[in-house]
C-alpha positions in Angstrom: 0.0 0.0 0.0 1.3 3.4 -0.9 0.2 6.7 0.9 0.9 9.7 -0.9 0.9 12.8 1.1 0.2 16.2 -0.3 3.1 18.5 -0.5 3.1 21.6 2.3 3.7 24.8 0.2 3.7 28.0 2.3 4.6 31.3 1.4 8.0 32.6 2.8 6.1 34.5 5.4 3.9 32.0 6.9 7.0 29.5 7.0 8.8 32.0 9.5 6.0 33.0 11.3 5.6 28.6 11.7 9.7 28.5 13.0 9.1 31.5 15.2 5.9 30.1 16.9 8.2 26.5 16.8 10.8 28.2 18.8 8.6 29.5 21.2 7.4 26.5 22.0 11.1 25.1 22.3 12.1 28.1 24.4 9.5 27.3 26.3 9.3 23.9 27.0 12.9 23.7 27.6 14.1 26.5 28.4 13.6 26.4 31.9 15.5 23.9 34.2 12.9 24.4 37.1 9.0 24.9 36.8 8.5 28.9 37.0 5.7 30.6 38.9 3.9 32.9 37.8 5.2 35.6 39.5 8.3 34.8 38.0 6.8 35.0 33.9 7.5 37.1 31.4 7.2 36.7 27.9 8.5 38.7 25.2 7.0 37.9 21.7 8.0 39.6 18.5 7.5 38.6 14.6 4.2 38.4 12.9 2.2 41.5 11.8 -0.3 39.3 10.8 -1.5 37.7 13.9 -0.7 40.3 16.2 -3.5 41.9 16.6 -5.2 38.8 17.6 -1.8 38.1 19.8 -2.7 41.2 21.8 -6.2 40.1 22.3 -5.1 37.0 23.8 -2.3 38.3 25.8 -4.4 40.6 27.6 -6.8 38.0 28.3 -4.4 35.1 29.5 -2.5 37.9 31.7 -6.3 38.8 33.7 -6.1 35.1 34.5 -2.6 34.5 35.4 -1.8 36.8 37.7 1.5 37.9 37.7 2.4 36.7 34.2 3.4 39.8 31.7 3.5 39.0 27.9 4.3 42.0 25.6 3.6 41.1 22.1 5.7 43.1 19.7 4.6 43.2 15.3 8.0 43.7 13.8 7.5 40.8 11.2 8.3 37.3 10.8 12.0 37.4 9.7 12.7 39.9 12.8 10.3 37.5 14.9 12.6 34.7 13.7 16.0 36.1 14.1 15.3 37.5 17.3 13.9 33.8 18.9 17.5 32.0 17.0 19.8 35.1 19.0 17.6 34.0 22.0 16.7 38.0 22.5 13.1 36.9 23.3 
């Protein structure tokens, strides 16, 4: 039996905006040797215009549930977003 699976084409936008948002998640999971608080939290995100606005939207609402957790979403754009996350400046 052969499975064929359909070939992922994004445009170069939407592929970095995909490795920043990877990165994150990286930085995330493993950057931390310890589990944080929340008191301890800040996130710094930076790279897509695109989905910022909605970004903000959820920032603002995760950060009235969470207290002491500060995110501070930033639209530069996805190449900036992805540069930034590989020189670990966010």
């Amino acid at each position: 039996m052969i499975i064929k699976l359909a070939k992922l084409v994004l445009p170069p936008a939407r592929m970095c905006a995909a490795l920043a948002v990877g990165l994150l998640e990286l930085g995330l999971a493993v950057g931390h040797p310890f589990p944080a608080r929340a008191s301890d939290v800040t996130l710094a995100e930076t790279g897509s215009t695109l989905i910022n606005p909605l970004f903000k939207v959820w920032a603002a609402e995760y950060m009235k549930t969470h207290g002491g957790v500060t995110i501070s979403p930033a639209a530069t754009n996805s190449v900036v977003g992805v540069e930034q996350a590989i020189a670990g400046a966010v």
